[in-house]
MIDRENTOR-920313 format. One record per residue: residue in three letters; residue number from 1; chain; x, y, z of N, C-alpha, C in turn. Coordinates in steps of 0.05 Angstrom, whole numbers, plus 5000, padded with zeros to 4 digits. Last residue first. Example, Ala and Ser with C-alpha at 12.3 -4.5 7.8 and 13.67 -1.06 7.14 Angstrom:
% MIDRENTOR-920313
<nuke "SER",2,"A",<5257,4955,5142>,<5273,4979,5143>,<5258,5001,5157>>,
<nuke "ALA",1,"A",<5264,4886,5156>,<5246,4910,5156>,<5264,4934,5156>>,
***
This chain:
% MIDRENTOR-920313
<nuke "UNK",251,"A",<7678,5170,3448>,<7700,5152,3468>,<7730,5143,3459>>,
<nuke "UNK",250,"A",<7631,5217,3437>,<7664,5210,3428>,<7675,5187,3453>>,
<nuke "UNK",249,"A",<7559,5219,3418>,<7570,5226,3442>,<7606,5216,3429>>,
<nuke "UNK",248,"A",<7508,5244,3372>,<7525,5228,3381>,<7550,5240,3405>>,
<nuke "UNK",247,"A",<7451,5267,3344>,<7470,5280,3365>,<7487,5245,3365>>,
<nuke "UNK",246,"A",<7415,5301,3293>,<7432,5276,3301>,<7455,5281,3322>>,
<nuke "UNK",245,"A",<7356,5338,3285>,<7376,5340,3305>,<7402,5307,3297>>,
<nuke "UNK",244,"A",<7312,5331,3228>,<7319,5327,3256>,<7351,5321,3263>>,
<nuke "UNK",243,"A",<7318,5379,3179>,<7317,5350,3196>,<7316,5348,3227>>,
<nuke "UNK",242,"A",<7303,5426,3168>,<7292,5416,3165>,<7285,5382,3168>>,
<nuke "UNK",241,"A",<7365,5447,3173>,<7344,5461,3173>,<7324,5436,3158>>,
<nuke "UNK",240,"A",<7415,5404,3216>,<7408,5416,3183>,<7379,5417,3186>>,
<nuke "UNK",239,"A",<7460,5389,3264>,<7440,5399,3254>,<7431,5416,3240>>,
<nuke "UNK",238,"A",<7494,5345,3301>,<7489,5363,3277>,<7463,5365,3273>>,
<nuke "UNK",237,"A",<7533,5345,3351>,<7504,5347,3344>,<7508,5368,3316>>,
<nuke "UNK",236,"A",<7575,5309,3400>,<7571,5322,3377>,<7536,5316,3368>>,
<nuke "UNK",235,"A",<7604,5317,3452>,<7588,5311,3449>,<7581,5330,3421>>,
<nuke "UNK",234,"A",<7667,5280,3480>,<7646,5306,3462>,<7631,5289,3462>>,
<nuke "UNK",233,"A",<7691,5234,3515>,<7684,5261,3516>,<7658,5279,3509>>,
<nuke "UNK",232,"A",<7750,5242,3468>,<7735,5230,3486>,<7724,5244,3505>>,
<nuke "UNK",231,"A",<7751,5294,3416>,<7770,5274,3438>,<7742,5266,3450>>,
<nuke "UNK",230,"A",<7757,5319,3345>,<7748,5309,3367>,<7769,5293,3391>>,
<nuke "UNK",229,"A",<7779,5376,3307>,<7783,5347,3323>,<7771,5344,3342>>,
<nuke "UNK",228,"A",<7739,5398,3252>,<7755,5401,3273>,<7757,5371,3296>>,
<nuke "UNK",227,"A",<7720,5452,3199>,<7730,5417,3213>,<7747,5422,3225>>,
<nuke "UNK",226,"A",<7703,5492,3179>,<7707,5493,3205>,<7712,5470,3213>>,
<nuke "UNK",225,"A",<7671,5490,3107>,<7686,5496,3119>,<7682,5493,3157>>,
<nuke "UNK",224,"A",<7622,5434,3100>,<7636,5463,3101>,<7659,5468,3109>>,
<nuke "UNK",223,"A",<7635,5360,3063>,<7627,5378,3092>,<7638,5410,3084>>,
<nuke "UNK",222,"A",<7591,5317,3023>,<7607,5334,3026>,<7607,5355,3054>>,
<nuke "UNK",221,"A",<7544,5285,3020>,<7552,5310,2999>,<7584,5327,3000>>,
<nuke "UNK",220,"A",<7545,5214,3017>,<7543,5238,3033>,<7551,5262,3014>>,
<nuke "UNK",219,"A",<7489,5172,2994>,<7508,5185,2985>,<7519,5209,2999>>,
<nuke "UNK",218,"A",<7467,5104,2999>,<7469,5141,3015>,<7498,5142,3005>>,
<nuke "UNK",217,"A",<7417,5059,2972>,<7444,5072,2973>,<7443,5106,2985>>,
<nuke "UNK",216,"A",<7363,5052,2977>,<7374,5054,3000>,<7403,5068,3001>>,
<nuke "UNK",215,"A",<7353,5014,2915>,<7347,5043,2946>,<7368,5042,2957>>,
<nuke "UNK",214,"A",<7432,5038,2876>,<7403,5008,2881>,<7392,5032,2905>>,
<nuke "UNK",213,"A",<7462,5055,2821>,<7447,5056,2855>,<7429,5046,2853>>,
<nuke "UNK",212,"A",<7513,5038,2781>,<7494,5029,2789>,<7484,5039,2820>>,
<nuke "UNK",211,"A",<7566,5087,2758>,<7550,5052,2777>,<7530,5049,2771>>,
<nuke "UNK",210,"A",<7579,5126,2724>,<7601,5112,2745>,<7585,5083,2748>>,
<nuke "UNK",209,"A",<7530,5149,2723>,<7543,5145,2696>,<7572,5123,2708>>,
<nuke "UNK",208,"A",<7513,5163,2777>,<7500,5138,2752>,<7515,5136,2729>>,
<nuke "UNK",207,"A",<7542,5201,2795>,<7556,5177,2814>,<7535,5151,2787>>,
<nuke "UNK",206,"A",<7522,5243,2761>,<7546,5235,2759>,<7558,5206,2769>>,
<nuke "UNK",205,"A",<7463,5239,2785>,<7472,5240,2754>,<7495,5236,2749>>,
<nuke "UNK",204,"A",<7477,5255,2837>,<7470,5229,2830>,<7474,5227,2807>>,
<nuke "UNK",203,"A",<7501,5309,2831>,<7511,5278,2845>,<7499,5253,2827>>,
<nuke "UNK",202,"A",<7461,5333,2812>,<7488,5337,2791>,<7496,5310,2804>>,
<nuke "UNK",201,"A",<7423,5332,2859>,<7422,5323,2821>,<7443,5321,2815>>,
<nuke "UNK",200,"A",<7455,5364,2898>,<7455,5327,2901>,<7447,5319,2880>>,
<nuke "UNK",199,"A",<7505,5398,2864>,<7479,5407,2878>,<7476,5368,2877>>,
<nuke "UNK",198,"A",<7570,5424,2877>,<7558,5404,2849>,<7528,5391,2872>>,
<nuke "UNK",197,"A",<7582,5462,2912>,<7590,5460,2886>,<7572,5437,2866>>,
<nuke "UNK",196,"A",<7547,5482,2961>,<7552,5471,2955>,<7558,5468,2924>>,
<nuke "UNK",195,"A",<7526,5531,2982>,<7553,5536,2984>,<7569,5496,2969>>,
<nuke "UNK",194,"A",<7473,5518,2993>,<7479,5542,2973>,<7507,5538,2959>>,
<nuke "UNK",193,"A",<7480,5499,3046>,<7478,5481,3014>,<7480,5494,2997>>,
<nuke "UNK",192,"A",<7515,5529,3088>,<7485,5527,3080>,<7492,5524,3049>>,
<nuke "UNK",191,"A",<7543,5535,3152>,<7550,5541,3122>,<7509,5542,3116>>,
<nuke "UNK",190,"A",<7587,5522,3207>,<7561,5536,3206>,<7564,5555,3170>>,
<nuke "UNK",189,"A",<7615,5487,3259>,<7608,5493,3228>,<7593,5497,3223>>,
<nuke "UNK",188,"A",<7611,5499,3311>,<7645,5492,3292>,<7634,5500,3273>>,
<nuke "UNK",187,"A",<7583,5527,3375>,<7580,5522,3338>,<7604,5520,3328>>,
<nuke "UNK",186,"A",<7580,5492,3428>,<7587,5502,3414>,<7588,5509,3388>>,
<nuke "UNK",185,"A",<7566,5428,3449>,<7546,5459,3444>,<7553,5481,3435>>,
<nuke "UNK",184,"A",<7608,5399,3438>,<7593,5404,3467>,<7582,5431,3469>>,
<nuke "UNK",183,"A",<7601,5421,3368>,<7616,5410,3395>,<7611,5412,3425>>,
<nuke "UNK",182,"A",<7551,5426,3320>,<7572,5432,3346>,<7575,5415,3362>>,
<nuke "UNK",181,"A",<7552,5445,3260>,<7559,5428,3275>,<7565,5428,3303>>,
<nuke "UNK",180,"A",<7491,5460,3204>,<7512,5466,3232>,<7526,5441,3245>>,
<nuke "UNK",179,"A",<7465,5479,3151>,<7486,5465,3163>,<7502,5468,3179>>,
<nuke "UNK",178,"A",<7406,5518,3123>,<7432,5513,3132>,<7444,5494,3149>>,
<nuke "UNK",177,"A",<7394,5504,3045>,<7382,5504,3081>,<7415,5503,3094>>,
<nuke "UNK",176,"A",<7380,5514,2987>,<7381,5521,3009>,<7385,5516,3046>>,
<nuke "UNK",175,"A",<7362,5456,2965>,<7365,5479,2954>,<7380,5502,2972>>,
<nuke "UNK",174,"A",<7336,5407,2983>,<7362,5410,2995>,<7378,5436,2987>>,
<nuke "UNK",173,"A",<7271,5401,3004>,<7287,5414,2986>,<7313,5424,2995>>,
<nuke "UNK",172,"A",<7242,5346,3027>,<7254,5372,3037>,<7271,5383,3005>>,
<nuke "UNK",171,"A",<7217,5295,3046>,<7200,5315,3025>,<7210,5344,3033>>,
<nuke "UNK",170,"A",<7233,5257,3074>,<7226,5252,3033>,<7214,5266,3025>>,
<nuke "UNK",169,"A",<7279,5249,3109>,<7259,5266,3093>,<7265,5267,3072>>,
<nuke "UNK",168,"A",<7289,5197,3154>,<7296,5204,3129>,<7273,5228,3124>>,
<nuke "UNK",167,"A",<7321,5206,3223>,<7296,5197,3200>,<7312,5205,3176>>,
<nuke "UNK",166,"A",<7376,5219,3252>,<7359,5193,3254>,<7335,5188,3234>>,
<nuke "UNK",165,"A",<7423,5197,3200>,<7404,5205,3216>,<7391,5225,3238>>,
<nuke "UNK",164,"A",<7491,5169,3223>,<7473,5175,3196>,<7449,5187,3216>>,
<nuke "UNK",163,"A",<7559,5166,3236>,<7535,5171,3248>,<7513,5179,3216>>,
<nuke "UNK",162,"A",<7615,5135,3214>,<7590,5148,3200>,<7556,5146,3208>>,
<nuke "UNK",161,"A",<7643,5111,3250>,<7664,5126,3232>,<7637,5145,3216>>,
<nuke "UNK",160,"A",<7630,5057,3273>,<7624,5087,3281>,<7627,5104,3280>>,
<nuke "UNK",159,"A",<7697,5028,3242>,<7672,5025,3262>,<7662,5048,3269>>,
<nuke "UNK",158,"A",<7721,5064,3198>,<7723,5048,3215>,<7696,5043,3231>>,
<nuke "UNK",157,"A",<7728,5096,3145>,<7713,5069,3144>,<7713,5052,3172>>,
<nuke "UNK",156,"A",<7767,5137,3135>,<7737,5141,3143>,<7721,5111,3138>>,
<nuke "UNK",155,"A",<7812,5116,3137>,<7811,5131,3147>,<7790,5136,3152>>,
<nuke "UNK",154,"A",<7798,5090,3078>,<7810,5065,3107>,<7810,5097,3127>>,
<nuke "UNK",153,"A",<7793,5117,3043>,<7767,5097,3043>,<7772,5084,3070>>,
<nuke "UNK",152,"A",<7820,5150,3015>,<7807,5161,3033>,<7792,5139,3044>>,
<nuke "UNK",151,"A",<7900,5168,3006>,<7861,5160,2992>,<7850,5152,3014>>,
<nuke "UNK",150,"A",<7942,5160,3026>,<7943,5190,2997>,<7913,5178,2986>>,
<nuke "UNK",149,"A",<7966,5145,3068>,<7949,5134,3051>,<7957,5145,3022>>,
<nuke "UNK",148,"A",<7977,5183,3115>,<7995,5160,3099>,<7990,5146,3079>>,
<nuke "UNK",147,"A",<7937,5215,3115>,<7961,5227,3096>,<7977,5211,3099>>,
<nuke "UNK",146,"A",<7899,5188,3141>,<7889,5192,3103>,<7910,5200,3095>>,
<nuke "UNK",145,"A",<7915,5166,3177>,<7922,5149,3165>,<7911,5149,3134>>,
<nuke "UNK",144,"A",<7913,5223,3209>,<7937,5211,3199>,<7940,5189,3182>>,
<nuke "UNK",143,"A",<7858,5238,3214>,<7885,5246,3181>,<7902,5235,3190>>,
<nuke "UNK",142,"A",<7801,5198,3201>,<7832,5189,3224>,<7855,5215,3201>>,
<nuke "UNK",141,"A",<7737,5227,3220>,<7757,5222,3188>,<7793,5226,3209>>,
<nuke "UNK",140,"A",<7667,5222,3190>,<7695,5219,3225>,<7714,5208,3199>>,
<nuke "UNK",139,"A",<7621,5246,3167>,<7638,5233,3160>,<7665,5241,3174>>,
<nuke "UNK",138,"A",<7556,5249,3202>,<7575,5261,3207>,<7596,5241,3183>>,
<nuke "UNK",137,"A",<7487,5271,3170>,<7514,5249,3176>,<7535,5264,3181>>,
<nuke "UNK",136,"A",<7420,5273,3165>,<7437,5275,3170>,<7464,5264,3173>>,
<nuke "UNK",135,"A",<7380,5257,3099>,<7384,5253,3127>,<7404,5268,3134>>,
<nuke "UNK",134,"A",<7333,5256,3048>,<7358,5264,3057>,<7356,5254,3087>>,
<nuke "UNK",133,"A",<7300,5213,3000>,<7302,5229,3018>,<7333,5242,3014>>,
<nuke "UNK",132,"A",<7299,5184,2945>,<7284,5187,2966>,<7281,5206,2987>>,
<nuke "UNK",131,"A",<7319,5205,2884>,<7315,5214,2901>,<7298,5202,2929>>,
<nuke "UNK",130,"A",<7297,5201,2827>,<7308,5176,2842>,<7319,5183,2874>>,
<nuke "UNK",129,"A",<7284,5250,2813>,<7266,5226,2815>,<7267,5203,2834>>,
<nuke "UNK",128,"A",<7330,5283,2807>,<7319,5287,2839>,<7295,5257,2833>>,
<nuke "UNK",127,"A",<7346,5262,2750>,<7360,5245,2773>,<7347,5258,2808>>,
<nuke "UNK",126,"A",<7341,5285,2718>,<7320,5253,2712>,<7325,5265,2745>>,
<nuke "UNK",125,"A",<7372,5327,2708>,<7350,5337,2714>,<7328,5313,2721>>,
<nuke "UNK",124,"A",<7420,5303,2703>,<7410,5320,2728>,<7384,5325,2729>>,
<nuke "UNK",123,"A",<7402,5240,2676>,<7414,5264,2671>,<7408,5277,2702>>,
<nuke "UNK",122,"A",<7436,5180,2689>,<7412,5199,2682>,<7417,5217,2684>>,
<nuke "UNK",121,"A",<7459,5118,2682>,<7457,5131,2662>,<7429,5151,2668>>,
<nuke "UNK",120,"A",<7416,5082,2734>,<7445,5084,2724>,<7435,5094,2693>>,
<nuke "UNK",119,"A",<7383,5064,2798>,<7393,5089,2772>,<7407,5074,2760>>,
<nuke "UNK",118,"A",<7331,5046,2831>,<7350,5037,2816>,<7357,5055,2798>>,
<nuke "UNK",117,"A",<7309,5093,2881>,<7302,5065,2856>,<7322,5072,2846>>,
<nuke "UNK",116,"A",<7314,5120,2918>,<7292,5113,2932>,<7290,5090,2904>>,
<nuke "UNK",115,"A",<7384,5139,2958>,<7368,5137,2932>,<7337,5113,2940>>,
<nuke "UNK",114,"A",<7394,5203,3009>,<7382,5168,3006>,<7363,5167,2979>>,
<nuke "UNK",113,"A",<7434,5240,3020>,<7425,5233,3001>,<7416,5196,3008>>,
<nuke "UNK",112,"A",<7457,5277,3076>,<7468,5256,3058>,<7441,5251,3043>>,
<nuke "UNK",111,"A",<7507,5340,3086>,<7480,5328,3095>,<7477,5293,3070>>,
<nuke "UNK",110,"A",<7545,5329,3145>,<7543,5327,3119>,<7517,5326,3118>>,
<nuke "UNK",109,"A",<7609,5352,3189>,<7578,5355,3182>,<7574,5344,3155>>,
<nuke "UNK",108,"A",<7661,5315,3209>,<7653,5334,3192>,<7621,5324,3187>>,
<nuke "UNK",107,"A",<7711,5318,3262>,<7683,5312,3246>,<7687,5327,3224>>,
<nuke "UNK",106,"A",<7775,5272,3258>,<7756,5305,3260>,<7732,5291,3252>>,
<nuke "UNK",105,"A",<7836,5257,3306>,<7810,5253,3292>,<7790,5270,3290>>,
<nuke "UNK",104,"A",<7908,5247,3300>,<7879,5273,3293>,<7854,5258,3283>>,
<nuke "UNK",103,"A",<7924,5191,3341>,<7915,5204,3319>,<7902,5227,3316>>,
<nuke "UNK",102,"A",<7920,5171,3394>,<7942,5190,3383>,<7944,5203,3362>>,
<nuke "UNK",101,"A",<7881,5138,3391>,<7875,5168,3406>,<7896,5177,3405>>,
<nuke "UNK",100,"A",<7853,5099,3349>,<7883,5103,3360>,<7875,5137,3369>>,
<nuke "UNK",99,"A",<7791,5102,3345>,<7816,5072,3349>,<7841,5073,3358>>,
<nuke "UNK",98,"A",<7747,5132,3377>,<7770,5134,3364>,<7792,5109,3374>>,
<nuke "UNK",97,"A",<7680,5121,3369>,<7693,5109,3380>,<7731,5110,3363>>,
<nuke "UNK",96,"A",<7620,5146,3380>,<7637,5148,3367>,<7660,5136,3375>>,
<nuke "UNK",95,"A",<7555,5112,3408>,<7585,5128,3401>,<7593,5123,3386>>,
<nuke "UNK",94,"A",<7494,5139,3389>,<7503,5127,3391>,<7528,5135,3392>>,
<nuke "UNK",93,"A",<7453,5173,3371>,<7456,5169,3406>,<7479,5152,3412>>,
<nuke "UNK",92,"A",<7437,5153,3311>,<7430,5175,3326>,<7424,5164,3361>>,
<nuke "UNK",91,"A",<7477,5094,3300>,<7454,5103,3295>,<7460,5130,3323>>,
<nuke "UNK",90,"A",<7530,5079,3250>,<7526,5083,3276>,<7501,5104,3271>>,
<nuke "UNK",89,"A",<7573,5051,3194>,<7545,5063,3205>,<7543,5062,3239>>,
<nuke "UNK",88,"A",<7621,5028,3185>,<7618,5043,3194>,<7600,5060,3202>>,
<nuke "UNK",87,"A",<7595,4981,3150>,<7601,4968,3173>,<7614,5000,3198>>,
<nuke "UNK",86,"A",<7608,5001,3098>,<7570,5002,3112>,<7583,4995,3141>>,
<nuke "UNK",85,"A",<7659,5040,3088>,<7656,5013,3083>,<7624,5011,3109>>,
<nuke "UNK",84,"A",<7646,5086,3030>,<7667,5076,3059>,<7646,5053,3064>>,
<nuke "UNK",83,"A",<7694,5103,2968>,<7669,5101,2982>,<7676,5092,3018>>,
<nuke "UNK",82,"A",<7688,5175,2934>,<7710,5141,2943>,<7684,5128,2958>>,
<nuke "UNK",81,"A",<7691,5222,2885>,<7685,5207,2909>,<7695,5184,2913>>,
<nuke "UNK",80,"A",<7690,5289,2864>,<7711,5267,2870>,<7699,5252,2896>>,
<nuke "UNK",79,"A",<7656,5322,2810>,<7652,5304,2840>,<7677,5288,2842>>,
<nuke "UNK",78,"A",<7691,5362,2774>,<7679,5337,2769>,<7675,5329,2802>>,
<nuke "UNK",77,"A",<7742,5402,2782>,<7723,5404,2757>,<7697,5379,2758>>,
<nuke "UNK",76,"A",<7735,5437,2846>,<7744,5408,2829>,<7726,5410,2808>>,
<nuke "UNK",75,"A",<7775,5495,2860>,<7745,5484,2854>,<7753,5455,2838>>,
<nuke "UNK",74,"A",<7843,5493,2894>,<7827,5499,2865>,<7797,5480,2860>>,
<nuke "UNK",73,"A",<7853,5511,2960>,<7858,5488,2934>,<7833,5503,2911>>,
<nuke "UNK",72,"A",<7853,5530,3011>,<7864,5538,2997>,<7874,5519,2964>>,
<nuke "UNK",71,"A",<7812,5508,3055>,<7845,5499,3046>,<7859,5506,3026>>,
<nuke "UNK",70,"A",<7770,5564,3048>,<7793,5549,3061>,<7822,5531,3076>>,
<nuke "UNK",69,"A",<7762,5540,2989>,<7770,5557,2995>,<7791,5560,3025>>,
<nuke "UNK",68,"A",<7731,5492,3000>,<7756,5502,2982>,<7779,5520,2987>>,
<nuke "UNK",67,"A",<7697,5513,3048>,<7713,5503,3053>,<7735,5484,3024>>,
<nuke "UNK",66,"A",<7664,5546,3004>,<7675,5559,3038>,<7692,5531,3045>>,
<nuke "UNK",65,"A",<7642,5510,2968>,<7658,5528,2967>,<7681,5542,2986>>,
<nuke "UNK",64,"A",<7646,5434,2984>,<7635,5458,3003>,<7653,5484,2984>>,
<nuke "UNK",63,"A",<7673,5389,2971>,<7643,5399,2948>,<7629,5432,2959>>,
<nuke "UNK",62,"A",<7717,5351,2982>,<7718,5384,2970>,<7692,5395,2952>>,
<nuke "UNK",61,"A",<7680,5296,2968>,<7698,5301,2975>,<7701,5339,2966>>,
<nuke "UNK",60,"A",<7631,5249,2984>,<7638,5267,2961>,<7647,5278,2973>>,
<nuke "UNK",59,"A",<7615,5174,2988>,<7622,5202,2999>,<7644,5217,2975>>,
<nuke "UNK",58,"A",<7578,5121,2991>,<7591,5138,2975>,<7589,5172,2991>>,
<nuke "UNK",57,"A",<7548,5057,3009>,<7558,5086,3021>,<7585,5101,3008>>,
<nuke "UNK",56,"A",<7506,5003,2998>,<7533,5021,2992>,<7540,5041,3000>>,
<nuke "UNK",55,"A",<7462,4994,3013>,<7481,4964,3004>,<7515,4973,2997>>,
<nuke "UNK",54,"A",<7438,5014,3069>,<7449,5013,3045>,<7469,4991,3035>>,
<nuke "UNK",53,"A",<7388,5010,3108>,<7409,4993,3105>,<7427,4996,3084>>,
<nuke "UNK",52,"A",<7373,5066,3144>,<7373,5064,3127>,<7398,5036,3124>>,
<nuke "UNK",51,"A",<7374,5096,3191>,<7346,5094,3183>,<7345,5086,3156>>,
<nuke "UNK",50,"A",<7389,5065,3248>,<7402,5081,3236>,<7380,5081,3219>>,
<nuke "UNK",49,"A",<7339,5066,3295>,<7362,5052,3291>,<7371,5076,3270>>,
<nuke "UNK",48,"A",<7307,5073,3366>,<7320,5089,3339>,<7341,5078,3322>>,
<nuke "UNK",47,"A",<7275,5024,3399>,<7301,5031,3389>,<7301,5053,3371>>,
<nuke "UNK",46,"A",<7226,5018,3444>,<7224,5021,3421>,<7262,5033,3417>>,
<nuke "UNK",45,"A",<7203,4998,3492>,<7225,4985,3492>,<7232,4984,3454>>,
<nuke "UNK",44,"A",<7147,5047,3492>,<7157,5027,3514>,<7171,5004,3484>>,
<nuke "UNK",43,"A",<7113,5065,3450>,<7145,5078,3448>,<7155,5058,3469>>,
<nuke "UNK",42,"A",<7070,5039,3404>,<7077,5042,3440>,<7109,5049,3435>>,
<nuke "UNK",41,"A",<7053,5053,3348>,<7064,5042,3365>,<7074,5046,3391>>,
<nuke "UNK",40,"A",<6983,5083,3329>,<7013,5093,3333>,<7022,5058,3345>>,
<nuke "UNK",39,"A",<6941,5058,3277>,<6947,5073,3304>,<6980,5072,3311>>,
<nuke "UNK",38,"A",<6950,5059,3223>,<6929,5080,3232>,<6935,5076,3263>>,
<nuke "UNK",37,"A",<7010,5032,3195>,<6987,5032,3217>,<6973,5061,3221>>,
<nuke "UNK",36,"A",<7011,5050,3123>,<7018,5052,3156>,<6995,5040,3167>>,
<nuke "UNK",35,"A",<7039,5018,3062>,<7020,5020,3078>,<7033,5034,3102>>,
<nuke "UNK",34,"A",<7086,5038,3006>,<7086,5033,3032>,<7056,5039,3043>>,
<nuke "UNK",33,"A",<7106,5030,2948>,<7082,5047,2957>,<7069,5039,2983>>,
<nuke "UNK",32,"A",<7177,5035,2961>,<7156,5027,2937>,<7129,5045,2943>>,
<nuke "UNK",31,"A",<7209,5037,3000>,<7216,5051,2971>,<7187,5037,2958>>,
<nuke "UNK",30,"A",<7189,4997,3042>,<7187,5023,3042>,<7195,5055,3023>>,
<nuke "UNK",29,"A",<7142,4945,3024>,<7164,4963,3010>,<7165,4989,3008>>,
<nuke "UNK",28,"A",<7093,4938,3076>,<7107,4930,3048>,<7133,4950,3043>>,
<nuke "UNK",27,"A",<7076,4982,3116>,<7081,4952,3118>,<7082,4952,3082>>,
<nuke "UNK",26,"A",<7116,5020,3174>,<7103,5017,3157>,<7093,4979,3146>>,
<nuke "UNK",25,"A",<7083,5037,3239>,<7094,5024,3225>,<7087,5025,3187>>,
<nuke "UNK",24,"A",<7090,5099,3267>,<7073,5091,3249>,<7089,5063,3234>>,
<nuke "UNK",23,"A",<7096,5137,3322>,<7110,5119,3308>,<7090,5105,3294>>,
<nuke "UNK",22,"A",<7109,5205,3340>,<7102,5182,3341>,<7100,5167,3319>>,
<nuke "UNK",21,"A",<7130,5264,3337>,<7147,5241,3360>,<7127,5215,3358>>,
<nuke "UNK",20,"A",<7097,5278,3287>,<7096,5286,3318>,<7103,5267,3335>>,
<nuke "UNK",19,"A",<7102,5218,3258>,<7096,5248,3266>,<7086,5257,3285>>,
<nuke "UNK",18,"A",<7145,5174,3219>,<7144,5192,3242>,<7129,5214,3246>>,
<nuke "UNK",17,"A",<7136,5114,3201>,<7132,5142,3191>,<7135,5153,3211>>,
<nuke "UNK",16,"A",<7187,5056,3195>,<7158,5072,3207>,<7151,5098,3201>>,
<nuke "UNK",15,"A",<7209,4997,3186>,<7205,5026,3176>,<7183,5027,3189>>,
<nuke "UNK",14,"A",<7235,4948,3229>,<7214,4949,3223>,<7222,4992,3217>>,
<nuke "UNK",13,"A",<7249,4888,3269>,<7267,4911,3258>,<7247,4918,3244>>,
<nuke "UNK",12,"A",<7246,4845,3333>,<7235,4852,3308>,<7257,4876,3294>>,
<nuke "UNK",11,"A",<7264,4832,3379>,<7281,4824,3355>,<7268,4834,3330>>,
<nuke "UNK",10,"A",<7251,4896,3410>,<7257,4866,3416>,<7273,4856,3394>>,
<nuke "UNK",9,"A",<7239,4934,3359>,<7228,4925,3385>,<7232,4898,3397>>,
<nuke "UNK",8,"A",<7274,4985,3317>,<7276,4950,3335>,<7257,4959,3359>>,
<nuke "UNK",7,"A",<7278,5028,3258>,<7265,5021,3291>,<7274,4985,3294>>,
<nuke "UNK",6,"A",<7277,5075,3226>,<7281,5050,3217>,<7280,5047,3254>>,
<nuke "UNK",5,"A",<7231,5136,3188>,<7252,5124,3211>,<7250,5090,3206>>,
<nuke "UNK",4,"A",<7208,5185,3153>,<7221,5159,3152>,<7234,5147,3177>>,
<nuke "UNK",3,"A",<7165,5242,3134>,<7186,5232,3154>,<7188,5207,3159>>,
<nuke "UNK",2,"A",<7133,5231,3085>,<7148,5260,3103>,<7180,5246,3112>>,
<nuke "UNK",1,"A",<7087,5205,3039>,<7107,5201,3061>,<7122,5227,3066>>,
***
């Protein structure tokens, strides 16, 4: 497997492999040892959905050096994560939708972690195993109601609060690559995973000693330095070296 996508045709819902802009259903258990169609699917009244159902969504907090730095705060000795609530997923094209437009609302680029089998208790080095892929994600974040708060889970949990996607790659090395964000085409954020403090092994090996991950769980890594507020409007696109593009539009 490469490239992962999740799709609707009508009422159906259905994994597919992607190559070269075309569509491969899969058939059995797309974490397991998945069949494809040998011929493509007709793209006529085909959906992009989000490309992943997770049963959970975990986000990692101050993981970017360049943006420690920054804000001017001290390297965190340990991953600090919270989680946000699935019902904030929104698929590649889809809006963004700010609840109170009196509020600061920002993006932030991420790249995210899809687990492919059941963890708990592994080391960094077990833990790229359990690894399925990566994808793209924005984590949309209200500050006013994270600095009335003093915690993070109701500020980034609203509806359309976490564009994901659009495919999964299950065969990229998150070692390196760079991470952009822009704003009606503009570049905001512009880093590269290097710059990341605790590498997606160290993650998962940490978030398993904590829980249990079942597939599908997505874990986001964390955003660079250049966060910045959105309005109604934008048009946001991220894009990380070796995924595909995730663009979403702001209302």
């Amino acid at each position: 497997m490469a490239t992962i996508g999740r799709f609707s045709k009508g009422e159906e819902i259905f994994y597919a492999k992607v190559v070269n802009g075309e569509i491969f259903r899969a058939h059995g258990d797309v974490f397991g040892s998945p069949s494809f169609d040998a011929q493509p699917t007709p793209r006529a009244g085909l959906q992009t959905l989000v490309p992943v159902v997770p049963g959970k969504i975990i986000a990692v907090g101050l993981n970017y050096a360049d943006h420690v730095r920054e804000m001017k705060r001290e390297l965190p000795q340990e991953p600090l994560f919270w989680f946000k609530a699935t019902t904030s997923l929104l698929s590649h094209g889809g809006e963004i939708e700010i609840p109170f437009p009196e509020h600061r609302t920002d993006f932030e680029v991420e790249l995210a972690i899809v687990i492919g089998k059941k963890i708990r208790n592994v080391t960094p080095a077990q833990a790229s195993n359990y690894i399925f892929g990566y994808t793209a994600a924005q984590d949309i974040s209200d500050r006013h109601i994270q600095k009335a708060d003093g915690q993070w889970a109701r500020c980034k949990s609203f509806d359309t609060f976490t564009p994901l996607g659009p495919f999964i790659e299950t065969q990229l090395d998150p070692a390196e690559l760079t991470i952009q964000q822009f704003q009606n085409g503009e570049l905001r954020q512009n880093s590269n995973t290097r710059e990341l403090i605790f590498k997606p092994a160290e993650i998962v090996s940490f978030v398993s000693t904590n829980m249990t991950l079942l597939p599908g769980d997505v874990i986001l890594t964390g955003t660079p330095s250049g966060v910045g507020s959105i309005k109604s409007g934008d048009k946001l696109e991220v894009r990380i070296q070796g995924l595909a593009p995730l663009v979403n539009t702001v209302k």
